[in-house]
KEPADO-671226 format. One record per residue (C-alpha): residue in three letters; x, y, z. Coordinates in nm, 2 decimals, padded with zeros to 4 digits. Layout:
+---------+--------+--------+--------+
: residuo :     px :     py :     pz :
+---------+--------+--------+--------+
:     ALA :      X :      Y :      Z :
...
+---------+--------+--------+--------+
END
This chain:
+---------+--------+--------+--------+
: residuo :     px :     py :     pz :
+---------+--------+--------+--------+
:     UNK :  00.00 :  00.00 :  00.00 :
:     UNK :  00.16 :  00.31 : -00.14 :
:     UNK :  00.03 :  00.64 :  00.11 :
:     UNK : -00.09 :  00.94 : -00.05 :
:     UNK :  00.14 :  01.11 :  00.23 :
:     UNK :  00.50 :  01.18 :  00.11 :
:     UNK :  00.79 :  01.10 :  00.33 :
:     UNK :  01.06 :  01.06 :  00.11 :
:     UNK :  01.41 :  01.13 :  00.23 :
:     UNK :  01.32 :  01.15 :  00.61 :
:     UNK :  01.42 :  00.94 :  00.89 :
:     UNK :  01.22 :  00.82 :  01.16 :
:     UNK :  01.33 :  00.67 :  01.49 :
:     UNK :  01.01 :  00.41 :  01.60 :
:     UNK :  01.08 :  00.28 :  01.96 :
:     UNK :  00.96 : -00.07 :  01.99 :
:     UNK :  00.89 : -00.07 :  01.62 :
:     UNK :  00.90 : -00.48 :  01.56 :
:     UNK :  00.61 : -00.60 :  01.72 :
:     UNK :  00.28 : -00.46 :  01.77 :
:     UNK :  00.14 : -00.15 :  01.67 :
:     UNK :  00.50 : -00.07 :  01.68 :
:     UNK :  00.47 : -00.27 :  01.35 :
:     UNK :  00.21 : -00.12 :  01.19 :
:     UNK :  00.35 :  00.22 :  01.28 :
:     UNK :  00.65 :  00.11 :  01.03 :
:     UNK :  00.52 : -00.01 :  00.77 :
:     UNK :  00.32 :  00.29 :  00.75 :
:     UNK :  00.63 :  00.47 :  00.75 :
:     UNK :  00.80 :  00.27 :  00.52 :
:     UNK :  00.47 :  00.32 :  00.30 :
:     UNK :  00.55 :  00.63 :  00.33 :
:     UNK :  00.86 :  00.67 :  00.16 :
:     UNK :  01.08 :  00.68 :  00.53 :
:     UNK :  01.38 :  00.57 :  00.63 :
:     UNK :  01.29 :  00.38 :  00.94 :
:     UNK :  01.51 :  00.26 :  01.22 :
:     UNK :  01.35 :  00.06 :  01.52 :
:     UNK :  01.49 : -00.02 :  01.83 :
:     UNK :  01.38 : -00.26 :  02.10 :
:     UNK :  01.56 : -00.40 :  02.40 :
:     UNK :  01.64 : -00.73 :  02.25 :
:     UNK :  01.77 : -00.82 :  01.90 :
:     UNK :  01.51 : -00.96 :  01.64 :
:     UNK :  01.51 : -00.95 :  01.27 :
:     UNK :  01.50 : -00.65 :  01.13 :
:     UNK :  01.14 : -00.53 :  00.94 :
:     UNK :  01.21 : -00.55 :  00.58 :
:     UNK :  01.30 : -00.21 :  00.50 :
:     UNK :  01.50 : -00.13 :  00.85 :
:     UNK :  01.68 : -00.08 :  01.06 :
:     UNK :  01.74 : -00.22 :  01.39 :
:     UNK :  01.91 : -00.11 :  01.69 :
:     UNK :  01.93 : -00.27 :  02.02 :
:     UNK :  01.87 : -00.01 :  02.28 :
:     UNK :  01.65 :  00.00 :  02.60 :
:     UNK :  01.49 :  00.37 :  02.61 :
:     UNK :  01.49 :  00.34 :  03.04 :
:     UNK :  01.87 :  00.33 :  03.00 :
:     UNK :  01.97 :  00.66 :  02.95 :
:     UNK :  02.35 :  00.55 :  02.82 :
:     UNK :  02.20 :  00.34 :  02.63 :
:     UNK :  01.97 :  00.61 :  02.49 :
:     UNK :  02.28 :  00.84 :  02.45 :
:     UNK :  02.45 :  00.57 :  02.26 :
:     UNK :  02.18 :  00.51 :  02.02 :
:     UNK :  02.13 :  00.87 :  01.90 :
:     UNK :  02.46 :  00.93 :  01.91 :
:     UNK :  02.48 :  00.71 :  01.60 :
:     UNK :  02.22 :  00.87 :  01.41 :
:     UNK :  02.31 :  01.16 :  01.19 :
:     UNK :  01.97 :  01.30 :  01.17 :
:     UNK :  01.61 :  01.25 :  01.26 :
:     UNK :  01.33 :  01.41 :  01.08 :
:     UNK :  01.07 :  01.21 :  01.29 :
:     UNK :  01.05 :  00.99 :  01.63 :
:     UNK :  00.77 :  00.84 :  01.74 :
:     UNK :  00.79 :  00.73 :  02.12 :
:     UNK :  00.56 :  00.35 :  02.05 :
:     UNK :  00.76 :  00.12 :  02.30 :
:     UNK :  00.55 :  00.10 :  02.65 :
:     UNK :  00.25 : -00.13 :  02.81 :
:     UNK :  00.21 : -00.31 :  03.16 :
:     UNK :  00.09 : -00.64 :  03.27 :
:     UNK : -00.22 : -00.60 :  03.44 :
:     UNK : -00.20 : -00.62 :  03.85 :
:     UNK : -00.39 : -00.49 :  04.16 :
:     UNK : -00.25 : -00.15 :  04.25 :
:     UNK : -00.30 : -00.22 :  04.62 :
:     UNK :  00.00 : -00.49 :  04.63 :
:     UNK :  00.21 : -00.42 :  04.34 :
:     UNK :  00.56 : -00.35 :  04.44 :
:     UNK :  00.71 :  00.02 :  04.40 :
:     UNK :  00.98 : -00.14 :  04.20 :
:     UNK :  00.72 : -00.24 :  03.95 :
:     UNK :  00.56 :  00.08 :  03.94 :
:     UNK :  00.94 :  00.25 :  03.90 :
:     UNK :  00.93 :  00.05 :  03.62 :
:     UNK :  00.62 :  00.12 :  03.48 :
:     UNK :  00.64 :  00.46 :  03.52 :
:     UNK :  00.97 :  00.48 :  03.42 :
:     UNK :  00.89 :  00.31 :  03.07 :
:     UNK :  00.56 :  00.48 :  02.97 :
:     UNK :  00.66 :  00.83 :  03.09 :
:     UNK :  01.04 :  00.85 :  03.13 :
:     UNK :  01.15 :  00.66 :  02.87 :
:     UNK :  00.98 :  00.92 :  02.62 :
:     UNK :  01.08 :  01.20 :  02.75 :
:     UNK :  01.44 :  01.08 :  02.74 :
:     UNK :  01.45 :  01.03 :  02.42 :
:     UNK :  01.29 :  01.32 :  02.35 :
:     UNK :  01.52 :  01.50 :  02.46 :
:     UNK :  01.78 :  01.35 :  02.27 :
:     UNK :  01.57 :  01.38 :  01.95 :
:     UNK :  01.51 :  01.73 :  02.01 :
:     UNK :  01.93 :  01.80 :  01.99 :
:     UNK :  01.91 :  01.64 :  01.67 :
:     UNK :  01.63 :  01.84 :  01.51 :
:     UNK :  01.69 :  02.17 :  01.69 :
:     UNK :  02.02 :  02.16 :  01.45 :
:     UNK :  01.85 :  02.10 :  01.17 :
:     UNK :  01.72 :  02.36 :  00.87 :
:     UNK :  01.41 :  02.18 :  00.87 :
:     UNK :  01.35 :  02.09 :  01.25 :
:     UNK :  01.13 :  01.73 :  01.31 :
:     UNK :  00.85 :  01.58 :  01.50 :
:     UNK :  00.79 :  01.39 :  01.79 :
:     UNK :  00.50 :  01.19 :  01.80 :
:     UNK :  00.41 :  01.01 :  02.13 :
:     UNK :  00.20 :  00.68 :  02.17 :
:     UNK : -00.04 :  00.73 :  02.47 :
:     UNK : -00.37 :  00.56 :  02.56 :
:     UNK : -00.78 :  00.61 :  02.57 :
:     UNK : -00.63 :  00.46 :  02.97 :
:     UNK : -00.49 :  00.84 :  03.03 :
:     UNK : -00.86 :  01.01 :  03.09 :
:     UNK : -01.05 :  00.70 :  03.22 :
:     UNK : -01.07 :  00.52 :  03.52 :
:     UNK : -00.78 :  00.20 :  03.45 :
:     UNK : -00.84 : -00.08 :  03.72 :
:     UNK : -00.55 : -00.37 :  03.68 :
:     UNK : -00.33 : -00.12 :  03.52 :
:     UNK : -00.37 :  00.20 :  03.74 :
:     UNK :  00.02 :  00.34 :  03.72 :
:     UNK :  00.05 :  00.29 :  03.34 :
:     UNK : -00.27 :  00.51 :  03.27 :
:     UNK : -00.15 :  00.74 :  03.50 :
:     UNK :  00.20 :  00.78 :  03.30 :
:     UNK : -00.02 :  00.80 :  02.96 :
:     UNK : -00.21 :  01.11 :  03.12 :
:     UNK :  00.18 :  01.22 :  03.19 :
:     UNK :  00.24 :  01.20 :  02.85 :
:     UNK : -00.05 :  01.37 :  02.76 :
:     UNK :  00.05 :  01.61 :  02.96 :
:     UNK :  00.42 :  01.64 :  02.80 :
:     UNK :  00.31 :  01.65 :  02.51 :
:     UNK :  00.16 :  01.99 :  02.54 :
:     UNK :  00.47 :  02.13 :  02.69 :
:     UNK :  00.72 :  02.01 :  02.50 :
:     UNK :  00.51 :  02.14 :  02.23 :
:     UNK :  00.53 :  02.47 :  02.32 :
:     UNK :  00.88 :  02.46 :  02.42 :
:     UNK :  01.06 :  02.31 :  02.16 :
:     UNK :  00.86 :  02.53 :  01.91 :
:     UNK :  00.90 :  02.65 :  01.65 :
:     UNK :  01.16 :  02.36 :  01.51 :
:     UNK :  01.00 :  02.07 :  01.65 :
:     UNK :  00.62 :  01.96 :  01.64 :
:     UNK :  00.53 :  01.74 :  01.94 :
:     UNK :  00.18 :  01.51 :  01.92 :
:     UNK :  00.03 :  01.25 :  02.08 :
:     UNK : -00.23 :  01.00 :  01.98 :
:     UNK : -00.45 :  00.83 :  02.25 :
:     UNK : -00.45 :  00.47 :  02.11 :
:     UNK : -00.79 :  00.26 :  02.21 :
:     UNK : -00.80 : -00.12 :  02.15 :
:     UNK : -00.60 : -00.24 :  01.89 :
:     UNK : -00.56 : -00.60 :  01.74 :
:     UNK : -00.19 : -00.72 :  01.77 :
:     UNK : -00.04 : -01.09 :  01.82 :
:     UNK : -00.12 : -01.01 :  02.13 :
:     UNK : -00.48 : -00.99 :  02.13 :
:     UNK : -00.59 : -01.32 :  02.23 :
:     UNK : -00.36 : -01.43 :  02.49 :
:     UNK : -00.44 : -01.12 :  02.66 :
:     UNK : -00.86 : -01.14 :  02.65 :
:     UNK : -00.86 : -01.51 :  02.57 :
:     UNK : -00.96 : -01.71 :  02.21 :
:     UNK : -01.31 : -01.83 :  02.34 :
:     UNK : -01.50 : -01.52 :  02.19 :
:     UNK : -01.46 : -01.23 :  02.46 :
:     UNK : -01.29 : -01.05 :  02.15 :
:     UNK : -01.58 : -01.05 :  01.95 :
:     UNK : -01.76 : -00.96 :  02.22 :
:     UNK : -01.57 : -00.64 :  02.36 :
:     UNK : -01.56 : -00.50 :  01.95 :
:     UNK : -01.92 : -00.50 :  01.95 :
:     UNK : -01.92 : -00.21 :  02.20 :
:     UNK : -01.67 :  00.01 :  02.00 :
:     UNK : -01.86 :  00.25 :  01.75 :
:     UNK : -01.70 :  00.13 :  01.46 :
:     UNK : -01.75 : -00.25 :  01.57 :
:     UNK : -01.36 : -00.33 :  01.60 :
:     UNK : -01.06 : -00.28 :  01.71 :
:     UNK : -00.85 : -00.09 :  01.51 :
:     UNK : -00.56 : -00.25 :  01.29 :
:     UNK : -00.18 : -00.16 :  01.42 :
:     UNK : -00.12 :  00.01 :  01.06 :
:     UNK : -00.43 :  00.24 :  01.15 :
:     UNK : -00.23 :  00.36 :  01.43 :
:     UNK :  00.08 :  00.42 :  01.19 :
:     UNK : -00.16 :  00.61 :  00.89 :
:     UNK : -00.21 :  00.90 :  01.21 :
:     UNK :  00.15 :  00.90 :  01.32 :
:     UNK :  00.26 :  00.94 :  00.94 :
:     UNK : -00.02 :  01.24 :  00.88 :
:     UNK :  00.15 :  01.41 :  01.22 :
:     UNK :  00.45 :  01.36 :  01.07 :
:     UNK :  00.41 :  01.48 :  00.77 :
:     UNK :  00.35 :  01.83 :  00.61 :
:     UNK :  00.02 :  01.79 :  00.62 :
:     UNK :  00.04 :  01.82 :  00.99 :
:     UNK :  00.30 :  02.15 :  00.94 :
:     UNK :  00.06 :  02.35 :  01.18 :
:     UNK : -00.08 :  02.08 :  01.41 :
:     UNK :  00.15 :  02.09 :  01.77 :
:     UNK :  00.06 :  01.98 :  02.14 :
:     UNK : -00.23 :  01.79 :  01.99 :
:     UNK : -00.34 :  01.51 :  02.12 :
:     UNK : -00.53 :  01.29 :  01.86 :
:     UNK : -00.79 :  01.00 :  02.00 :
:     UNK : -00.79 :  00.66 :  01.77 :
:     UNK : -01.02 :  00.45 :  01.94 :
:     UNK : -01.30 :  00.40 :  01.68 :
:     UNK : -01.57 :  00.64 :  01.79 :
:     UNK : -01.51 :  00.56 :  02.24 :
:     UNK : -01.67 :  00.30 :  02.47 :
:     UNK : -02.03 :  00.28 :  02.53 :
:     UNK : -02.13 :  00.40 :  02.85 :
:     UNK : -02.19 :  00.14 :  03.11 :
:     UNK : -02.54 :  00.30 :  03.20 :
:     UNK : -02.70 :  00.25 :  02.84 :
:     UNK : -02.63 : -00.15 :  02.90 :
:     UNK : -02.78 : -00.12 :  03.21 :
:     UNK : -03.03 :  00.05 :  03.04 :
:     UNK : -03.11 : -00.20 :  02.77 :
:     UNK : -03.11 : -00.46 :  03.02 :
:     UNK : -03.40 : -00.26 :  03.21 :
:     UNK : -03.61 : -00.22 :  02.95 :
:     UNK : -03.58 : -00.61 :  02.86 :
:     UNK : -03.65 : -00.67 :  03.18 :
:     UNK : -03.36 : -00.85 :  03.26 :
:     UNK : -03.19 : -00.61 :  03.53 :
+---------+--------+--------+--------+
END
């Protein structure tokens, strides 16, 4: 699939882009006519296209190391993040260090670093940041990664405004999404089908969905769109009290 977006000649920096909707983020870049390099914190094949660097984005030598190597940056997209689910009342401060650390930190490390780069260059660059739909709702199981996602949010908007007018920084609140991981985290026996039905749209949305926003952000098309944060969650979650609702007038609540 050939985008009608053009970006030719730029690189682009995705952060856990092997796997996931770090995935689909680039091959929408490569679509796009990028140079892409990924990074994750093991080594795995490269994506067709790539390249791959093995760096983990909590490590801020390792962070230093990795941009160090890279002459320029037109465009970084902050993808890598996530959390297990757990029960906020026992989990260990060291997890949520960690947490934290990766959804939150992590990105603004390497923003930094990104920012260097562009702030040098003639034509600047843009930051795009992977948050959540978790970051303005309540997020039982996974209560210190939403909190780091409304972080970002929050980031987002100042980094914006600082780093302007050179760099562009966005974010994109990211609702369900369909990966490898899908069913081993709801299960295979039909909850899938089940949860899609109460997204607008009737689905989750594909990983290279994801990637068609961040390429728009990046792109010139987007030359006026800073501290934005975009929501890609197919139209939102129904409320809980129009399912109660239904089930009153069935008679069955």
């Amino acid at each position: 699939m050939v985008l009608p977006i053009d970006l030719s000649g730029r690189v682009a920096l995705v952060t856990g882009g092997a796997r996931g909707i770090g995935l689909g983020i680039t091959h929408a870049l490569l679509a796009a006519g990028a140079d892409v390099v990924t990074c994750s914190r093991s080594e795995v094949d490269p994506v067709a296209g790539t390249t791959h660097r093995v760096c983990d984005v909590r490590d801020p030598d390792a962070v230093a190391d990795l941009f160090s190597s890279i002459d320029r940056l037109d465009v970084l997209v902050n993808n890598a993040g996530g959390a297990p689910a757990t029960d906020a009342a026992t989990a260990s401060p060291r997890f949520h260090d960690k947490i934290v650390g990766l959804n939150l930190l992590a990105p603004l490390l390497c923003s930094q670093a990104a920012n260097a780069l562009m702030q040098r260059q003639e034509t600047g660059g843009a930051i795009v940041n992977i948050s959540s739909i978790s970051a303005h709702r309540p997020a039982p199981t996974i209560a210190a990664y939403a909190a780091a996602k409304a972080g970002l949010d929050s980031l987002t908007t100042s980094l914006a405004m600082e780093w302007a007018p050179k760099v562009r920084v966005n974010a994109i609140d990211v609702g369900l999404c369909r990966t490898e991981q899908t069913d081993d985290h709801y299960g295979d026996d039909g909850s899938v089908a089940v949860i899609e039905q109460t997204i607008p749209l009737g689905r989750m949305a594909r990983p290279e969905e994801v990637g068609h926003v961040v390429a728009f952000l990046a792109s010139d098309l987007a030359s006026y769109v800073s501290g934005a944060t975009v929501a890609c969650h197919g139209g939102g979650e129904t409320p809980a009290f129009l399912a109660v609702q239904h089930l009153v007038s069935k008679g069955l609540a």
